[in-house]
N, C-alpha and C positions, 0 to 999 in steps of 0.2 A: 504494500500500500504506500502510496505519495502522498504526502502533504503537501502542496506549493502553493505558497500566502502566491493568491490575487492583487497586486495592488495597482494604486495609478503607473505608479515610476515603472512598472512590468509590464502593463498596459500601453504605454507611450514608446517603450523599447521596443513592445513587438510591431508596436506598428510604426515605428521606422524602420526596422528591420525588413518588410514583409515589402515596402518598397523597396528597398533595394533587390530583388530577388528577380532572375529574371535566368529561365531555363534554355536550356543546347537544344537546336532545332531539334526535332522527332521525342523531343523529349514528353512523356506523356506523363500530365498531371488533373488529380479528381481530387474538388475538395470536399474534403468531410463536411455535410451538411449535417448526416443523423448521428444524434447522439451513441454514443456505444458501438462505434460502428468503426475505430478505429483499426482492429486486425482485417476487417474484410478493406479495408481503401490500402491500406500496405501489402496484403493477396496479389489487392487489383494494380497495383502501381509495380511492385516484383515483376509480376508476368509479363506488365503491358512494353517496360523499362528492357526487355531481357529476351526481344525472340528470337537472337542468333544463339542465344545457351538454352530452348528449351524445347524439348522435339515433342509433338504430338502425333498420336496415332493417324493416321489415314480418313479414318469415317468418325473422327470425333469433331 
């Protein structure tokens, strides 16, 4: 379990941080919108990030 105090000053850091961010062409990003839903969007960003390391079957 985490604790992480909420505050302004944390609040203000991430969002200048979240400006400056700015992804490598093909690069594929989903943002988490539903709550608790964080292992399925890091699933989804593994796979989507990854498809010259991942083989799938034929009729899948």
């Amino acid at each position: 379990m985490l604790l992480f105090p909420l505050t302004q000053q944390h609040e203000s850091f991430r969002q200048q941080q979240a400006g400056k961010v700015s992804g490598a062409p093909g690069l594929y990003f989903l943002k988490q919108t539903v709550v608790n839903s964080c292992g399925t969007v890091a699933l989804l960003h593994a796979v989507a990030n990854n498809p010259t390391h991942i083989e799938y079957d034929g009729d899948s």
